[in-house]
C-alpha positions in Angstrom: 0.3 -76.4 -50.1 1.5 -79.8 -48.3 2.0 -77.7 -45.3 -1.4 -75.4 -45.3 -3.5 -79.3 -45.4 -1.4 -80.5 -42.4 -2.1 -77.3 -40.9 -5.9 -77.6 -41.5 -6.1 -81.8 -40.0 -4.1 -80.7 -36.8 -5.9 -77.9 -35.9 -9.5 -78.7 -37.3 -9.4 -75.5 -39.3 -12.2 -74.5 -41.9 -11.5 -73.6 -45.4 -12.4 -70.0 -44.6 -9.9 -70.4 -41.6 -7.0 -71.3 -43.4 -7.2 -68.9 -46.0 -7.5 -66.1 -43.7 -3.9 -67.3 -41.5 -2.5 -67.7 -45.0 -3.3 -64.3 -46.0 -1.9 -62.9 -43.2 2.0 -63.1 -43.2 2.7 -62.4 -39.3 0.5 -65.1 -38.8 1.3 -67.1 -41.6 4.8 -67.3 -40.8 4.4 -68.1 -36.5 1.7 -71.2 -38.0 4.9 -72.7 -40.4 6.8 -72.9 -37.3 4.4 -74.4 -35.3 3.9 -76.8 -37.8 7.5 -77.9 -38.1 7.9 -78.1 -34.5 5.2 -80.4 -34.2 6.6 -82.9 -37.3 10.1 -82.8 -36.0 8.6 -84.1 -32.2 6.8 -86.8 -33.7 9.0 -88.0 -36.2 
């Protein structure tokens, strides 16, 4: 759930948004990577 919020502030998603990419697993699974890549570069 952490993940989906960071998700939502970095790429100004809606609500309606970010349920639909996590309700679709191809996409769901290339947005987690995205996601990690862009923690691990700023950390």
């Amino acid at each position: 759930m952490f993940k989906i919020l960071i998700l939502q502030r970095l790429y100004n998603l809606s609500d309606r948004q970010t349920e639909f990419q996590r309700n679709t697993s191809e996409e769901n699974g290339k947005m987690y990577s995205l996601i990690d890549k862009k923690i691990i570069k700023k950390v």
